[in-house]
C-alpha positions in Angstrom: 0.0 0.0 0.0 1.6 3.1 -1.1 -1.0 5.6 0.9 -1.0 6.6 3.9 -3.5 7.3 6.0 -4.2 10.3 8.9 -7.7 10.3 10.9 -8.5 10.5 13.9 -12.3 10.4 15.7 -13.1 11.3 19.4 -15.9 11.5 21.4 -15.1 12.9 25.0 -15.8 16.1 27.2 -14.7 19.6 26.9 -12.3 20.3 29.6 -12.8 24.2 29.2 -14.8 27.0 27.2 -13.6 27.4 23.6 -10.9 30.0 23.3 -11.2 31.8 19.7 -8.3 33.5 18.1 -9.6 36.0 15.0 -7.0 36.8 12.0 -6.8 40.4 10.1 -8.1 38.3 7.0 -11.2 37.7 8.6 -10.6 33.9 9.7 -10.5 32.5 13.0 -9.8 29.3 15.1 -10.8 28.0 18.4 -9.0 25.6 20.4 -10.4 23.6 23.3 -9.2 20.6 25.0 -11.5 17.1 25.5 -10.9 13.9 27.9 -11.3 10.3 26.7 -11.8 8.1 29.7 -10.5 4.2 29.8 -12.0 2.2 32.3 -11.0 -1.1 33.2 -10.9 -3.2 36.6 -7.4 -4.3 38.2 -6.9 -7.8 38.5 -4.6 -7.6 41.5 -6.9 -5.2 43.6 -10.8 -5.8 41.7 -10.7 -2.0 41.8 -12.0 -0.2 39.2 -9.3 2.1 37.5 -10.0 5.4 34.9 -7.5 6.8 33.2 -8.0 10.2 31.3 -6.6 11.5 28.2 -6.3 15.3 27.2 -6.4 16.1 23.5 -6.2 19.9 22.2 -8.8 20.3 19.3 -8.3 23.0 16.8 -12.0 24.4 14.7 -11.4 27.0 12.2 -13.6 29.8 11.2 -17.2 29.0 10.9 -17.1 25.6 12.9 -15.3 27.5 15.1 -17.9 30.2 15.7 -20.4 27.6 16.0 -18.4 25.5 18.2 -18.2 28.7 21.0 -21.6 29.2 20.5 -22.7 26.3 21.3 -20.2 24.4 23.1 -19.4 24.9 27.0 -17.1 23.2 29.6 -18.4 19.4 30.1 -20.4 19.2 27.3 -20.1 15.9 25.4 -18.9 15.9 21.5 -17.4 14.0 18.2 -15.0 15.7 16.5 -13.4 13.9 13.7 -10.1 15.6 12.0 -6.5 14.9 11.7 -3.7 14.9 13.6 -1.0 18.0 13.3 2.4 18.7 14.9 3.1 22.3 15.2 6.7 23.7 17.0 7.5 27.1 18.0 9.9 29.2 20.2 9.4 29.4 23.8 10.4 32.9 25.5 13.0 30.7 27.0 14.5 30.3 23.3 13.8 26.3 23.5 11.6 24.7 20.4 8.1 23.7 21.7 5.9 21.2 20.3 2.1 20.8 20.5 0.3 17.9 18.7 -3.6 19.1 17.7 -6.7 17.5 16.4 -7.4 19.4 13.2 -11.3 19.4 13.3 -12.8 18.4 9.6 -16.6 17.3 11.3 -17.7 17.4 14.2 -21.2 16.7 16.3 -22.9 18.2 19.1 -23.7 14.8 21.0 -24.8 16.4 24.7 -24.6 20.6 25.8 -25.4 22.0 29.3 -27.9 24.1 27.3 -29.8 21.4 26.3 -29.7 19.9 28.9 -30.7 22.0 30.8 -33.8 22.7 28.7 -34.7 19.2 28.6 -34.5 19.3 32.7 -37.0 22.1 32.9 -39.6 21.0 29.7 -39.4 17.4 32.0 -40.3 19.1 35.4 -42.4 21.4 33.7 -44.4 18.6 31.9 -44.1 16.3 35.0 -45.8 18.9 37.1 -48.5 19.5 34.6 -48.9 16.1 34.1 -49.3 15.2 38.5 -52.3 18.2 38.2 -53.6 16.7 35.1 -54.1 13.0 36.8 -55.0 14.4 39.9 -58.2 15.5 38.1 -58.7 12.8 35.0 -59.1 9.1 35.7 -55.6 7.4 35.9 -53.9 6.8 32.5 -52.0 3.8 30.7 -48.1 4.2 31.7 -46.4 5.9 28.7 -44.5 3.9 26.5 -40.7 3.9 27.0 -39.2 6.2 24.2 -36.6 3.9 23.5 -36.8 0.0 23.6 -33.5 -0.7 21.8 -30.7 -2.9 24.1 -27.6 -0.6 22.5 
């Protein structure tokens, strides 16, 4: 095979709010970090063990907008991109390196916001819902929205 081959996919938390840096030209990028959790249980000690990995994601200009928009600290998301090694000068005159996730798609999968809105439509419902049966005959238990095992 004479390709090669760069891709990487995520799905993990943001560990902070999206930071956007805007360009002269009119461009911008926003960089935010997300953890990737492994779980497993240790043999030795049957305790159960997570281990946390940090990845720096880099969105450019409208993704990125949308992305600090929508996106705050904890929320849950898949970002799909490739991987990118940049290197640059410290003030210290040593060479840095940073390796970065260089966001091509990417999917809102949970946000606070929503959340949050789903939190208060459910108590908001579930109140309307206790005065509603307190004065109507008692109804058939609603369906589960979901049946599938996965």
């Amino acid at each position: 095979m004479s390709g090669t081959l760069n891709k990487v996919m995520l799905i993990g938390h943001l560990g902070d709010e999206v930071k956007m840096h805007y360009f002269e030209g009119g461009g911008c990028i926003g960089r935010f970090p997300i953890a990737t959790n492994e779980t497993y249980t240790n043999k030795q000690t049957g305790e159960r063990v997570t281990n946390t990995d940090w990845h720096n994601i880099v969105v450019r200009n409208k993704g990125a907008e949308i992305c600090e928009k929508y996106l705050s600290k904890g929320d849950k998301v898949y970002v799909e991109g490739r991987l990118k090694t940049r290197q640059w000068q410290g003030e210290d005159g040593n060479t840095r390196y940073a390796t970065e996730v260089q966001v091509q798609d990417f999917t809102f999968l949970t946000t606070k916001k929503e959340s949050l809105a789903n939190a208060q439509t459910t108590q908001q419902t579930g109140d309307k819902d206790s005065v509603a049966a307190q004065e109507t005959a008692p109804a058939d238990p609603p369906e589960k929205e979901n049946d599938l095992p996965f």
